[in-house]
TORDRENDO-636930 format. One record per residue (C-alpha): x, y negated, z negated; residue number from 1. Coordinates in steps of 0.05 Angstrom, whole numbers. Example, Ala and Ser with C-alpha at 12.3 -4.5 7.8 and 13.67 -1.06 7.14 Angstrom:
BEGIN
SITE     xx     yy     zz   i
SITE    246     90   -156   1
SITE    273     21   -143   2
This chain:
BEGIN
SITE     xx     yy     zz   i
SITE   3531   -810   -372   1
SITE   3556   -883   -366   2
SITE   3628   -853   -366   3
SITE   3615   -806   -313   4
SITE   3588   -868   -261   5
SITE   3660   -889   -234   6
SITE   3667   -822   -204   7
SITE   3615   -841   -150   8
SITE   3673   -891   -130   9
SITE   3669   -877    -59  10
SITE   3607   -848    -48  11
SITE   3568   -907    -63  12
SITE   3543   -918     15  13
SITE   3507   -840      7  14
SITE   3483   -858    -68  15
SITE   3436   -922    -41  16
SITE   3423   -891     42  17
SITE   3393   -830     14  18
SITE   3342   -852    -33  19
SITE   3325   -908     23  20
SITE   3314   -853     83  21
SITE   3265   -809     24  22
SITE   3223   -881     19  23
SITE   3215   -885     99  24
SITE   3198   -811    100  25
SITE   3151   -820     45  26
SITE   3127   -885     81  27
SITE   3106   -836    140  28
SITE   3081   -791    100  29
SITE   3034   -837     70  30
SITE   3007   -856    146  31
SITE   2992   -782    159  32
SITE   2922   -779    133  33
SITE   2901   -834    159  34
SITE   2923   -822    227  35
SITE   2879   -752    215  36
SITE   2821   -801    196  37
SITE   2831   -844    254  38
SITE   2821   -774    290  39
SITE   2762   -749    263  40
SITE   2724   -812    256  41
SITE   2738   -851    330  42
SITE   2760   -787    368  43
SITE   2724   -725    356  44
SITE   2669   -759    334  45
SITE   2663   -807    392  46
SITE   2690   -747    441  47
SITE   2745   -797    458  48
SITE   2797   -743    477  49
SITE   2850   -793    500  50
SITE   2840   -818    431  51
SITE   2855   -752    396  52
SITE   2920   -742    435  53
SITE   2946   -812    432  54
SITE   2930   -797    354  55
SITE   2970   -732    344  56
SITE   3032   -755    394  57
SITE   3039   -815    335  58
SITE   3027   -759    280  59
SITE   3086   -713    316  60
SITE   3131   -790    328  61
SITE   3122   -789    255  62
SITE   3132   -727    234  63
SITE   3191   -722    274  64
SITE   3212   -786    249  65
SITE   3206   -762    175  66
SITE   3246   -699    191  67
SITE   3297   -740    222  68
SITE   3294   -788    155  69
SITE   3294   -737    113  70
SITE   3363   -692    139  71
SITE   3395   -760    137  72
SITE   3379   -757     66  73
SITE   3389   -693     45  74
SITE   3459   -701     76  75
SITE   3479   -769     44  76
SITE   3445   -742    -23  77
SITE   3492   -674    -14  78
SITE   3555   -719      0  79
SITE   3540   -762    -61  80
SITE   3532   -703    -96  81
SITE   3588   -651    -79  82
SITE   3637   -716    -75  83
SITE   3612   -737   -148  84
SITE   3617   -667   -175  85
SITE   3684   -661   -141  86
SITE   3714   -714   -175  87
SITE   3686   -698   -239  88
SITE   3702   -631   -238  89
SITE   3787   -646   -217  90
SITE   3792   -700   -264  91
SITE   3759   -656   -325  92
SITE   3798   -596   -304  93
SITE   3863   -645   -304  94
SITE   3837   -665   -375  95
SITE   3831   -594   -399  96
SITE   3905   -583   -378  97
SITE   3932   -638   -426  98
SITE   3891   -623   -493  99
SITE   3936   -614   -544 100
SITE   3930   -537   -577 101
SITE   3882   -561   -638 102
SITE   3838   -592   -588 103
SITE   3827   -537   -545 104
SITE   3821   -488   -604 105
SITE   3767   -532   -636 106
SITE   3730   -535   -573 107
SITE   3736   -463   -557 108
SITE   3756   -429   -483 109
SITE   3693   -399   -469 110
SITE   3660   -480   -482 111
SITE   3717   -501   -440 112
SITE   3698   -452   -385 113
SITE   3622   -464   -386 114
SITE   3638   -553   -384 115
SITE   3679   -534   -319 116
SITE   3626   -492   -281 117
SITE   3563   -491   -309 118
SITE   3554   -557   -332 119
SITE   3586   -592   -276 120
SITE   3550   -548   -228 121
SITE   3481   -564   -258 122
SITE   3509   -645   -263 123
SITE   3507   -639   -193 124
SITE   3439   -609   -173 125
SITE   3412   -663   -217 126
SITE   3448   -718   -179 127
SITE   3424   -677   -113 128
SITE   3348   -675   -135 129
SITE   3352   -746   -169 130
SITE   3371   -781   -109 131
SITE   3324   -749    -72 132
SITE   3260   -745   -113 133
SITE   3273   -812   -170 134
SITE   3249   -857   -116 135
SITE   3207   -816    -72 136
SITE   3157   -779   -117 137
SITE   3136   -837   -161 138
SITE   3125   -872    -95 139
SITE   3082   -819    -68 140
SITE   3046   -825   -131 141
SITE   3017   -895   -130 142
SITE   3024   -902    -57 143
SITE   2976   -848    -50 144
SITE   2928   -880   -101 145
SITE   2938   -953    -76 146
SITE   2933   -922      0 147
SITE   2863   -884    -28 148
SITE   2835   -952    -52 149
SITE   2850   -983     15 150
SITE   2817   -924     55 151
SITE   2754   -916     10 152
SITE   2751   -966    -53 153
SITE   2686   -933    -76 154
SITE   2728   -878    -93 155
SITE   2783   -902   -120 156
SITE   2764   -897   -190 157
SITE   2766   -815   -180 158
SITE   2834   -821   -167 159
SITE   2855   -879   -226 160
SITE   2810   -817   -268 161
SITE   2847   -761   -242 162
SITE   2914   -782   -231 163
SITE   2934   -795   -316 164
SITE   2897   -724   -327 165
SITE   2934   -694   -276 166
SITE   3002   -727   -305 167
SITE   2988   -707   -378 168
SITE   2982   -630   -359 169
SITE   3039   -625   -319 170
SITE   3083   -653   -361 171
SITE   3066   -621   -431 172
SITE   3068   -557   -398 173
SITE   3140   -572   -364 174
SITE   3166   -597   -434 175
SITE   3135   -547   -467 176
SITE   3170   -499   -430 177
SITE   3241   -532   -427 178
SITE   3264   -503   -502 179
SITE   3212   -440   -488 180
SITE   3271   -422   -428 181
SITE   3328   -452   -468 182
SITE   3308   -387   -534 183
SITE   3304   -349   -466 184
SITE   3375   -363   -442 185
SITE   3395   -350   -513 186
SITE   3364   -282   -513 187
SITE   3402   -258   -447 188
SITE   3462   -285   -470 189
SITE   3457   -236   -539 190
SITE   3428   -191   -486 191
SITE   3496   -198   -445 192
SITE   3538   -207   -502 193
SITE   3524   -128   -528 194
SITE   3528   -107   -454 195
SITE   3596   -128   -452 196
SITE   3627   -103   -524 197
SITE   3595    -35   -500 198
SITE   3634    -38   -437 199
SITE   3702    -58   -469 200
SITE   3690    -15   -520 201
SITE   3653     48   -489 202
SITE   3718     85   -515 203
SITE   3711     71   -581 204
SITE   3635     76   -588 205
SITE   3645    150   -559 206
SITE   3700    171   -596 207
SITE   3662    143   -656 208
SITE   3603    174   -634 209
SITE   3548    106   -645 210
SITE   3527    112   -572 211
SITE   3459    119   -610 212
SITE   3461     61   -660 213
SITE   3483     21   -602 214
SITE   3434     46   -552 215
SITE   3394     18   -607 216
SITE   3415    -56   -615 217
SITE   3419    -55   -538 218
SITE   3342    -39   -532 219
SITE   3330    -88   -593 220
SITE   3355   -150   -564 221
SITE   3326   -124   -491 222
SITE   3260   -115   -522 223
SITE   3272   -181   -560 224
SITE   3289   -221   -484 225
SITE   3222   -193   -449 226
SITE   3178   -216   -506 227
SITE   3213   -294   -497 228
SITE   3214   -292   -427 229
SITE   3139   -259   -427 230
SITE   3119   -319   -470 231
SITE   3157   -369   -430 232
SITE   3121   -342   -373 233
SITE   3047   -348   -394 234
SITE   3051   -413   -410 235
SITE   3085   -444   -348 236
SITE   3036   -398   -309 237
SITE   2987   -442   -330 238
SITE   3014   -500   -295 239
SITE   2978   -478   -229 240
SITE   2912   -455   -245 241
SITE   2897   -524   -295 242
SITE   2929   -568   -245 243
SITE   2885   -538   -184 244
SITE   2823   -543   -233 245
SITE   2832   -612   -245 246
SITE   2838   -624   -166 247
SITE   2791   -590   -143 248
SITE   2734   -620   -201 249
SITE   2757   -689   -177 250
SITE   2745   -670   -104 251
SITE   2678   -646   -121 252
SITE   2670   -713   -157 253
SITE   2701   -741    -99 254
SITE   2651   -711    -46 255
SITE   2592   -715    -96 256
SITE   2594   -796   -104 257
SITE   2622   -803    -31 258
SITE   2573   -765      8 259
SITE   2515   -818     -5 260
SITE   2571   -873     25 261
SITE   2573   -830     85 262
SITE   2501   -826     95 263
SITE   2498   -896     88 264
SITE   2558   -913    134 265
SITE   2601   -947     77 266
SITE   2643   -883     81 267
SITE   2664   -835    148 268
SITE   2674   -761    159 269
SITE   2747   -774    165 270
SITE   2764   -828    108 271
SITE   2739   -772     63 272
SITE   2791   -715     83 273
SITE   2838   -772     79 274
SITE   2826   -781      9 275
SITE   2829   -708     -2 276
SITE   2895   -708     31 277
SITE   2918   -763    -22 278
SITE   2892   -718    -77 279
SITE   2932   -666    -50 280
SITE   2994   -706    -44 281
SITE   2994   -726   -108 282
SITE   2990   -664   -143 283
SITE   3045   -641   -104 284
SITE   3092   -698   -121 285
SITE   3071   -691   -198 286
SITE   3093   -631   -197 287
SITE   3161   -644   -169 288
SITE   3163   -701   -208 289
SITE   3156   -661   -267 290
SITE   3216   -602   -246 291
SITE   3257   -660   -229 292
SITE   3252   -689   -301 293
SITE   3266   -624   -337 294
SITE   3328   -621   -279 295
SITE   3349   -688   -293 296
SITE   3343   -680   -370 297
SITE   3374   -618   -362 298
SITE   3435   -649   -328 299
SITE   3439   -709   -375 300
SITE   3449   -662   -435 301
SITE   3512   -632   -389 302
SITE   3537   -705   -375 303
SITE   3535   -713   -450 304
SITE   3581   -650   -463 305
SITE   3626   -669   -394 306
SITE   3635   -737   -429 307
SITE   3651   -709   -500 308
SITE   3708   -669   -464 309
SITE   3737   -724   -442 310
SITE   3730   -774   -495 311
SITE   3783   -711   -530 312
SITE   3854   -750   -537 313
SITE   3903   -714   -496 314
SITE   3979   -690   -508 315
SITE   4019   -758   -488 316
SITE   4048   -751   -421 317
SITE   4106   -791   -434 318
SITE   4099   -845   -392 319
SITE   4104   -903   -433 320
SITE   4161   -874   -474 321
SITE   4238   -874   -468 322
SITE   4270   -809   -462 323
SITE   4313   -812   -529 324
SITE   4391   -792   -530 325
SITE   4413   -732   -570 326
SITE   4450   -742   -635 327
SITE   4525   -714   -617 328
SITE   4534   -651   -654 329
SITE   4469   -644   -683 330
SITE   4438   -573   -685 331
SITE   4379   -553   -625 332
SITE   4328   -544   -676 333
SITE   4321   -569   -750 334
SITE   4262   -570   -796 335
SITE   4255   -615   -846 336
SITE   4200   -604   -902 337
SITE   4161   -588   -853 338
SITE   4096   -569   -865 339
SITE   4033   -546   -822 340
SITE   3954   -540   -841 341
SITE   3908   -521   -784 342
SITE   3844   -577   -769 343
SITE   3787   -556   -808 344
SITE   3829   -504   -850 345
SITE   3818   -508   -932 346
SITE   3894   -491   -945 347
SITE   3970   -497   -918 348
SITE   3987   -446   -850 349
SITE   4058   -466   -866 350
SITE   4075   -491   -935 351
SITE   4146   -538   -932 352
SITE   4205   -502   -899 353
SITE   4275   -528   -883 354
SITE   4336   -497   -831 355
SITE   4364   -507   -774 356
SITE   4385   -473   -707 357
SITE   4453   -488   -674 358
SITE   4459   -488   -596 359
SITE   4482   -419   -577 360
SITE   4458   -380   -647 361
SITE   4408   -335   -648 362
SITE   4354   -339   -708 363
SITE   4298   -269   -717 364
SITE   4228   -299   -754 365
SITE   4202   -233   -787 366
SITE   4136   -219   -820 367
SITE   4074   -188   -827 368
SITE   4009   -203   -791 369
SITE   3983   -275   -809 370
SITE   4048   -297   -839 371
SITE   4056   -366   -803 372
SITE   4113   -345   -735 373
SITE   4082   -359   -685 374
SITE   4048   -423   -723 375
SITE   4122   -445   -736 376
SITE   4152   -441   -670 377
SITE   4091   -474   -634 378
SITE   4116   -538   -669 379
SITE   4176   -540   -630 380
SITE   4146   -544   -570 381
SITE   4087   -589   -604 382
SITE   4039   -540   -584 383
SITE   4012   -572   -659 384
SITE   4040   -619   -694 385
SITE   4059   -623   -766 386
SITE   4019   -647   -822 387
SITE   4083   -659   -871 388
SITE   4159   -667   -852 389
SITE   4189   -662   -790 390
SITE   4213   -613   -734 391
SITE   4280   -651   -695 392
SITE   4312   -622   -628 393
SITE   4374   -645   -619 394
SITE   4371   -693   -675 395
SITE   4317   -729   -652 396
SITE   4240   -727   -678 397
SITE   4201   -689   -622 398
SITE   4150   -730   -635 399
SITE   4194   -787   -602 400
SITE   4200   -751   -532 401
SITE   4159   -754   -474 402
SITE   4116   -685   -470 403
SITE   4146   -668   -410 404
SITE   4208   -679   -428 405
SITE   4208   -644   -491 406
SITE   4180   -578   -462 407
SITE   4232   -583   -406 408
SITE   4278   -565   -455 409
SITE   4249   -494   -482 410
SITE   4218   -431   -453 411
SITE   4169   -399   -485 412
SITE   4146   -325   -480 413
SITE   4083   -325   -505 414
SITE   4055   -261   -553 415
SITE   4019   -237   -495 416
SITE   4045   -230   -427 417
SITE   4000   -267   -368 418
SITE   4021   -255   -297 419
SITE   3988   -303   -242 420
SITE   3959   -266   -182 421
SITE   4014   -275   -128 422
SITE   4077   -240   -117 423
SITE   4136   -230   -168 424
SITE   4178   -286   -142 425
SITE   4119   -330   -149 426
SITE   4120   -313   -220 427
SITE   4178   -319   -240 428
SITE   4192   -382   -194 429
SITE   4139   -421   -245 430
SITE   4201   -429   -292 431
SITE   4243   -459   -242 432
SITE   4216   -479   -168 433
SITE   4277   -490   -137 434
SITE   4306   -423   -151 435
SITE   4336   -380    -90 436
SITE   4313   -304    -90 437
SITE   4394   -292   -117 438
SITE   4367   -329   -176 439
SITE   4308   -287   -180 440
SITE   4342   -230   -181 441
SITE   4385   -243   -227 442
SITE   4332   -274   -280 443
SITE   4298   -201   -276 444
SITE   4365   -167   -277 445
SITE   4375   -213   -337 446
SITE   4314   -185   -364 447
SITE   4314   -108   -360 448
SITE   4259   -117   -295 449
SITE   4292   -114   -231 450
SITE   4297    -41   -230 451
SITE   4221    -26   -225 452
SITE   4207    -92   -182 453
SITE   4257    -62   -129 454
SITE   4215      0   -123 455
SITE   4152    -28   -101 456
SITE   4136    -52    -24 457
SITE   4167   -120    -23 458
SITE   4215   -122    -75 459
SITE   4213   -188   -112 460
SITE   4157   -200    -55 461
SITE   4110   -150    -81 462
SITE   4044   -163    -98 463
SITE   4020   -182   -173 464
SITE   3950   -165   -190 465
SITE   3899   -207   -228 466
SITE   3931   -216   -304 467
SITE   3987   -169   -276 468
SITE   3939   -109   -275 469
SITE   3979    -68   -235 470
SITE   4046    -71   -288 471
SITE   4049    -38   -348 472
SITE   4051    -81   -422 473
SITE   4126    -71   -425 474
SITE   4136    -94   -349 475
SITE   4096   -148   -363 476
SITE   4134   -165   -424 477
SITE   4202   -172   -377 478
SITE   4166   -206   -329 479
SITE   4146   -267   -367 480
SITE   4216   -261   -396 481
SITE   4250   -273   -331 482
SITE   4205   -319   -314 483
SITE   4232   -365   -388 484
SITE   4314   -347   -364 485
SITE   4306   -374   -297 486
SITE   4297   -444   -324 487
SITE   4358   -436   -357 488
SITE   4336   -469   -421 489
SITE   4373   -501   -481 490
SITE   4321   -468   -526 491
SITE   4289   -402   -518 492
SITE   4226   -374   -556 493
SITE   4208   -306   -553 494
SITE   4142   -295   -593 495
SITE   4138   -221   -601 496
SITE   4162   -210   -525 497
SITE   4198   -137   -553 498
SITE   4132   -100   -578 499
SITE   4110    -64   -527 500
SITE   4187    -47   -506 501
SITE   4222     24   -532 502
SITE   4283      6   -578 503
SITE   4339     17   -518 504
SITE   4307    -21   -472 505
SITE   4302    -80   -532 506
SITE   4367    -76   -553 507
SITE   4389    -84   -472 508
SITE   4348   -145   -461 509
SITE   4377   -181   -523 510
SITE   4448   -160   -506 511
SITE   4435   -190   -436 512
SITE   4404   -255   -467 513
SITE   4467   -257   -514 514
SITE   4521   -257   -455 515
SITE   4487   -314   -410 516
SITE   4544   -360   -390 517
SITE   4484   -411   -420 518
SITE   4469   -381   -474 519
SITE   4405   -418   -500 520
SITE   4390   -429   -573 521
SITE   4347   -370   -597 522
SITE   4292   -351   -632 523
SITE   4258   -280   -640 524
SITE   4190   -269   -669 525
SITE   4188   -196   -687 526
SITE   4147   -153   -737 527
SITE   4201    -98   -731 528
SITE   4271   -111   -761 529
SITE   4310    -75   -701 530
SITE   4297   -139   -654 531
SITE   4325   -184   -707 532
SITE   4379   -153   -746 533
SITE   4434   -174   -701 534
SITE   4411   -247   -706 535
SITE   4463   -306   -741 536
SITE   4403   -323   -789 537
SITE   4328   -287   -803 538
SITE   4280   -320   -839 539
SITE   4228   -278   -873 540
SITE   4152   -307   -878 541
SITE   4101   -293   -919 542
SITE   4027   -323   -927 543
SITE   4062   -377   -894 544
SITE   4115   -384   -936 545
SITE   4197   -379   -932 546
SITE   4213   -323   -976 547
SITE   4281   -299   -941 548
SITE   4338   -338   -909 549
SITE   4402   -298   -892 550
SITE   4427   -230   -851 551
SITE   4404   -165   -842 552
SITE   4451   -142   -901 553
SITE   4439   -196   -939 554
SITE   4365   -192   -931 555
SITE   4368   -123   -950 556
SITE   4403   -137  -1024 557
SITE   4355   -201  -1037 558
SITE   4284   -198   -997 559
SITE   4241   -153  -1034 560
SITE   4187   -175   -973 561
SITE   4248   -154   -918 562
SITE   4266    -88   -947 563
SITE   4194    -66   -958 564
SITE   4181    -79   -884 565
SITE   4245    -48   -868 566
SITE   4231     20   -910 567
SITE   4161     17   -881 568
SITE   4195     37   -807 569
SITE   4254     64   -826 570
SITE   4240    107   -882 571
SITE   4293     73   -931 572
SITE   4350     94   -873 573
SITE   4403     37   -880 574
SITE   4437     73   -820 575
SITE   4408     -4   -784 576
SITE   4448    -46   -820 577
């Protein structure tokens, strides 16, 4: 949490007013009861009616002073608050941007997610409620008891009895029930969790036919939620009836040893419903007291996680290095022994690989599922980095640029296609924000896509639907390709951008990447030889490993791996060479 304190830079004012305006309310509070004694005992028991208004006009001043106290609080507390989460929230989410790929894979997408909302979210009911209730209910507390030993000392030990009692049950109940809830929320979230493979997958589960073996696990883990939540639920419900027990036995002892004080005149009528009123009060602030600890440790567990995000070192953003100057005729891409092993992993992704890419040429990575591509071409961008060798661009380490200048340099079409929700030219404008609609259209012409965007209400205007919904896989596909050509890039990745495109319609978009007047350095990720035959150079992976280096004819005399794959969809045909 200590991390986390500089965000209330600038709401510092609304951190200190709005505990201060809870202590005045409180303060007023406090004076209520005995303004009710000062009632009973010297107005309706002396029939002084002046008396009993004067009275209740100071108890409505006060009340209406304490309401007026207490929106100023709530509304510096909720300024603190929103402000601090605000902050937090921007600069995590700014954090979250920058972590390098084996960061974010460590920490997961869906923990990612849940530190954004969730956590931050709950960070900032527990500032809300903390500045609100960490001064005010403890003050309630012993004012109440030192306000009860003022009124009626005789008494007083009732309270300095009661109150610890009181204290004890409230809070072994609350933190018994914090990780009773916490094996709650883990049983909805199973609960959720089979809701929503059954949903995804209701296709599958009725063309399998398990709708019984999954009605099943569904009525398990439901089953398994209501008997945790059922527990949960007796014990906090006894919360009310032992706290009420223990305040109502200390009123009866309250009234029992009082009552002789009153016949004697030590005590009055109205200093004992004061002290019943304190009795009351204090209960009530226990109890918040104890909901705002479980809040607060609640929200000091999220703080934790908020800070471990971002404590995470983050890709460097160049701005304390030199942009370096390209070696003169040194190729756009060369590896170098280079050799990659994932964080955590117990062997090699990539085991030592060496060749190079020359500006213009054109080289196709084939193999099978899990063979290392898309692991290999993620170093140029430094998506990872690499654990042996190097990977140059333009003859220079890419380790030695600035981030943003490195990736400034490439495109990348990523395995799956992701549209934003906006328009086409929206889309496609992320690759290049300057670009006139003429450049737009030709970046989708480039790309096999302005034919279908044309078609629809708007043109390059029309509308784009959450994750591109409202496109087909193959539209998407030439979507996100047009949106890597506009840049105009020197080096051009296309990581399995062809597979959900028919052969013609493949073979079209490469011929139109091929005649760019600037023609970028390529390089193809494919599982299907057609997309990479015509390349200058493919290199065949397998388990991670270089097993292939040549053309599609000379691939097809010496890869045993490339010829296999190539019989596999061809049917031995050579007709493709």
């Amino acid at each position: 949490m200590k991390g986390l304190w500089k965000y209330f830079r600038g709401y510092k004012r609304e951190a200190i007013a709005a505990p201060f305006m809870k202590l005045f309310e409180a303060l007023l509070e406090l004076l209520i009861p005995l303004l009710v004694a000062e009632i009973v005992d010297n107005g309706i028991r002396t029939g002084d009616k002046g008396h009993v208004y004067a009275m209740c006009g100071l108890m409505v001043l006060c009340g209406t002073a304490g309401m007026l106290f207490s929106i100023t609080s709530q509304y510096f507390s909720a300024r603190a608050a929103v402000g601090f989460s605000c902050a937090v929230r921007r600069d995590l989410y700014r954090h979250v941007l920058w972590l390098p790929r084996a960061e974010s894979d460590e920490a997961g997408g869906s923990t990612l997610l849940t530190r954004l909302t969730a956590d931050v979210d709950r960070l900032r009911n527990g500032v809300n409620l903390g500045l609100r209730l960490l001064l005010r209910s403890p003050f309630i507390v012993f004012g109440s008891v030192i306000m009860a030993y003022i009124t009626g000392p005789q008494a007083a030990w009732v309270f300095l009895a009661a109150v610890p009692v009181l204290a004890v049950v409230v809070f072994v109940i609350i933190l018994w029930g914090i990780p009773l809830f916490a094996r709650v929320q883990a049983r909805l979230d199973e609960l959720t969790r089979h809701t929503r493979d059954n949903l995804r997958g209701v296709r599958v589960i009725r063309a399998f036919r398990h709708e019984n073996e999954e009605i099943e696990a569904f009525d398990n883990a439901n089953e398994a939620h209501t008997k945790q939540t059922l527990f949960a639920g007796r014990i906090s419900s006894l919360l009310n009836p032992l706290t009420y027990v223990i305040v109502n036995l200390a009123v009866i002892l309250l009234i029992k040893y009082s009552a002789p004080t009153v016949d004697s005149g030590v005590l009055k009528q109205g200093q004992i419903i004061a002290l019943y009123n304190y009795m009351a009060q204090i209960l009530t602030e226990l109890v918040k007291l104890a909901n705002l600890v479980v809040t607060l440790t609640k929200s000091a567990a999220c703080a934790r996680r908020i800070s471990a995000t971002l404590a995470l070192p983050v890709d460097d953003d160049g701005q304390e290095k030199t942009v370096p100057a390209p070696v003169e005729g040194a190729p756009a891409v060369e590896f170098r022994e280079a050799g990659f092993r994932y964080r955590g992993a117990s062997g090699d992704s990539l085991f030592p690989m060496s060749f190079s890419l020359e500006h213009g040429q054109t080289v196709g990575i084939l193999g099978g599922t899990g063979s290392g591509k898309t692991s290999l071409v993620g170093l140029i961008p430094r998506f990872y980095d690499v654990t042996s060798g190097e990977v140059l661009v333009d003859g220079v380490n890419v380790k030695s640029y600035p981030i943003v200048e490195l990736r400034s340099k490439i495109a990348y079409v990523a395995q799956y296609a992701h549209l934003f929700t906006g328009t086409v030219a929206e889309n496609i404008r992320w690759g290049n924000p300057d670009a006139t609609d003429d450049d737009v259209k030709n970046a989708l012409e480039a790309a096999g896509a302005l034919d279908f965007v044309m078609e629809k209400d708007g043109g390059i205007n029309c509308k784009v639907e959450q994750g591109g919904k409202n496109f087909s896989g193959g539209q998407r596909q030439r979507l996100t390709i047009a949106r890597a050509l506009i840049r105009k890039p020197e080096i051009l990745i296309l990581d399995d951008s062809f597979s959900a495109l028919d052969y013609a319609t493949d073979l079209k978009v490469r011929g139109n990447i091929a005649s760019l007047d600037c023609r970028p350095a390529t390089v193809i990720i494919s599982q299907r030889p057609s997309s990479v035959m015509t390349a200058d150079k493919i290199i065949v992976l397998d388990d991670g490993e270089t097993v292939g280096v040549g053309t599609h004819d000379e691939l097809l005399s010496t890869c045993r791996v490339y010829r296999e794959i190539y019989d596999s969809q061809y049917g031995g045909e050579e007709n493709g060479k």
